[in-house]
N, C-alpha and C positions, 0 to 999 in steps of 0.2 A: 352341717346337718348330719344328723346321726344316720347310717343305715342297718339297716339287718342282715348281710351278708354273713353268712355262717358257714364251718362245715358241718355239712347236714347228716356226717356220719357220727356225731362226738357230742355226749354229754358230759356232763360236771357234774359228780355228785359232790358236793360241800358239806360235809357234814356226814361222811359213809357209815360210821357207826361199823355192825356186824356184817356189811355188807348186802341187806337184802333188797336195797334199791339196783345198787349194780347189779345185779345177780339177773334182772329183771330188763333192766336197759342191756345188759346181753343178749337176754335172750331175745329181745325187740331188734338183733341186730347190729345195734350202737358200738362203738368203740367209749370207753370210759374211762373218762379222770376223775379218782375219787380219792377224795380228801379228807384225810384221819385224825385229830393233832393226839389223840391218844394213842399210846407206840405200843399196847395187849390189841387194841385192836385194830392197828392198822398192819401188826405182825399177822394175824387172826387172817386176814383180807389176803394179803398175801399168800398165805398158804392155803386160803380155798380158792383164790383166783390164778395161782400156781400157773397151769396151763394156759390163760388168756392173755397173761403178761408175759411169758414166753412168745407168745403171738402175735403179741403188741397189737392188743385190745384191751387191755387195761394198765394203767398208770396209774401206785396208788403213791398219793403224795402224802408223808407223813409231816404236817404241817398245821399249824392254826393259823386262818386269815384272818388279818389284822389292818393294822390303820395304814404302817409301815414295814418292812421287810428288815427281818432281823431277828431278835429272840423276841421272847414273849414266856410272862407266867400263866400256866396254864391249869386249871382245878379239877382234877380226878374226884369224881365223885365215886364215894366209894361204895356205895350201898345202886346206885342208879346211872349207870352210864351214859342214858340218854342224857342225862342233867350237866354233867361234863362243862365248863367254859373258862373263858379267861374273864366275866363277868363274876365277882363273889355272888350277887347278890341270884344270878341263876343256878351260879354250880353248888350252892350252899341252902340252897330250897328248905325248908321245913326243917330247919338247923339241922341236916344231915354234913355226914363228914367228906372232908374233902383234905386231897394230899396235894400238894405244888409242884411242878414239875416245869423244868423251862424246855421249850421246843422251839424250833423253827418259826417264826412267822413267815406270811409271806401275803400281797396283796393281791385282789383280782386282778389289776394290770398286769401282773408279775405272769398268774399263772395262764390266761389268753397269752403273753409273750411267749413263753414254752409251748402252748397245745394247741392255738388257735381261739377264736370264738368257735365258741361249742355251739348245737342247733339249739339245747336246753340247757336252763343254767337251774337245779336246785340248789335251794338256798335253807338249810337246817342247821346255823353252827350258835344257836342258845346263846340269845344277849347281843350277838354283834352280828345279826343280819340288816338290821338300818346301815351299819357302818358298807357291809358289802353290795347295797343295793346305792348307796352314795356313789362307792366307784365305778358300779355298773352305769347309771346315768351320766359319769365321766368319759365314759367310753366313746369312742369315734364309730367302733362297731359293734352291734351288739344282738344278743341270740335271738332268734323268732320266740323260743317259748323261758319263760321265767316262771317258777314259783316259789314263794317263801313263806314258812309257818310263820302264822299271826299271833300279834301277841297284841300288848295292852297300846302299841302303837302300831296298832293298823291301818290308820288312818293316814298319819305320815308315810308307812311303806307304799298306801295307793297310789298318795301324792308324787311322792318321789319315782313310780314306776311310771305314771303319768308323764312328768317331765322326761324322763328318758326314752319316752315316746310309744310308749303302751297305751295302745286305746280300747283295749276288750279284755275282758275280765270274767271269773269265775270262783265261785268258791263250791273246795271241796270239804266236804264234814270227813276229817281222818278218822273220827268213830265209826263210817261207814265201810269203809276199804277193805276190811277182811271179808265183810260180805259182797264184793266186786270179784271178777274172775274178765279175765282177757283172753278172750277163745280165741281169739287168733295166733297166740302163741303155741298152748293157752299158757297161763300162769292164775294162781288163786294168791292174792296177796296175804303175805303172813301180818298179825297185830304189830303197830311199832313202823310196816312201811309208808312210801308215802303214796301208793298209788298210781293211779295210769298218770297221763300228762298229757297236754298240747293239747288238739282235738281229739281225744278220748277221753278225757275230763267230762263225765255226766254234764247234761245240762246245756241250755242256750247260750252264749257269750253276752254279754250287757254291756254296751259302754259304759265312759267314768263315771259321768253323771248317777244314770241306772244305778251301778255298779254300788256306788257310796250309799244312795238310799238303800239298797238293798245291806250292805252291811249292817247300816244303824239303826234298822229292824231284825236285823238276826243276830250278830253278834254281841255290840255292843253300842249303846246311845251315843252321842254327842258328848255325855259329859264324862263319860267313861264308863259307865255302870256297866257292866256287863248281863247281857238279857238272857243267855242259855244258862241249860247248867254246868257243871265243871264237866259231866262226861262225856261232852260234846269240843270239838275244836277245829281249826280248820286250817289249810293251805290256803292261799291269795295266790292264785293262778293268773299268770297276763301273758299277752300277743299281739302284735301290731296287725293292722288291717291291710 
């Protein structure tokens, strides 16, 4: 049986980008593992996080998580960095260009082996978050809070966090975030981040059941169609009870 024992001082960002999720789970206190497989901007990370990894409150791993541990091609997107993956078919969107570059893989097992279970695992690495929500539900232990951008399989991602023993759920609209502000830091989320987390996530928790209906009236149907429009999208937030 799986449990949730974490340390309760340690996120994971997957997928750090510029940094301004970390920057945020800082200031919430957190210690942070955050994970780059882009080497401009996991250099970038480093030299604004400078002084916290000297402190050892932050760890940036320059690395893409993958199926297995080892190298990996990985797609610079060269117009859109968020776009970035070792997916063609994400990091190459709207026939924009993209450069190849091999980096490091490395698996969730791999990095819990190194850091521990974290209290929150985000999940933003474009194309291959099924893959790392597969391992997460392999896990013996695993975080109290998970969330991962939704995509055209949403449905499997709830399925899968379900099985991994996630039974409350939330979704966040990340169109809304920049107009979100955390006074208790305080922090004003810039566009591009992902937002509060856990129980600071706007809104009531739902179980699965709730939870699914409630996606395939906002998101998207059953058969896939999608029901918002494109300048809408969201995180898939989960927590066990």
């Amino acid at each position: 049986m799986r449990t949730s024992r974490d340390d309760a001082g340690l996120v994971m960002d997957l997928g750090a980008n510029n940094g301004d999720d970390t920057a945020y789970y800082l200031a919430k206190g957190f210690r942070v593992v955050a994970l780059e497989a882009n080497a401009g901007l996991a250099a970038s990370c480093r030299e604004r996080f400078a002084a916290a990894i000297a402190a050892g409150r932050v760890v940036v791993e320059e690395a893409a998580i993958w199926r297995t541990d080892g190298e990996v091609t990985f797609l610079v997107n060269e117009a859109n960095d968020h776009w970035s993956s070792i997916e063609p078919g994400w990091a190459g969107r709207e026939a924009s260009a993209t450069r190849p570059v091999t980096v490091e893989a490395v698996t969730l097992a791999t990095l819990v082996g190194r850091h521990g279970v974290p209290h929150y695992l985000k999940i933003d690495v474009e194309g291959v978050d099924g893959i790392v929500l597969d391992q997460l539900a392999a896990l013996s232990e695993t975080p109290a809070y998970v969330s991962v951008e939704d995509c055209r399989f949403g449905f499997d991602y709830i399925a899968t966090l379900s099985r991994a023993g996630y039974d409350r759920f939330k979704l966040l609209d990340q169109s809304e975030v920049p107009s979100l502000v955390d006074e208790a830091v305080p922090h004003r989320f810039l566009p591009g981040a992902s937002g509060p987390f856990g129980e600071e996530v706007p809104g009531p928790w739902s179980d699965t059941d709730a939870f699914v209906a409630l996606y395939a009236r906002t998101v998207r149907d059953r058969a896939g169609n999608r029901l918002a429009p494109r300048s809408r999208w969201w995180d898939i937030h989960a927590a066990k009870s």
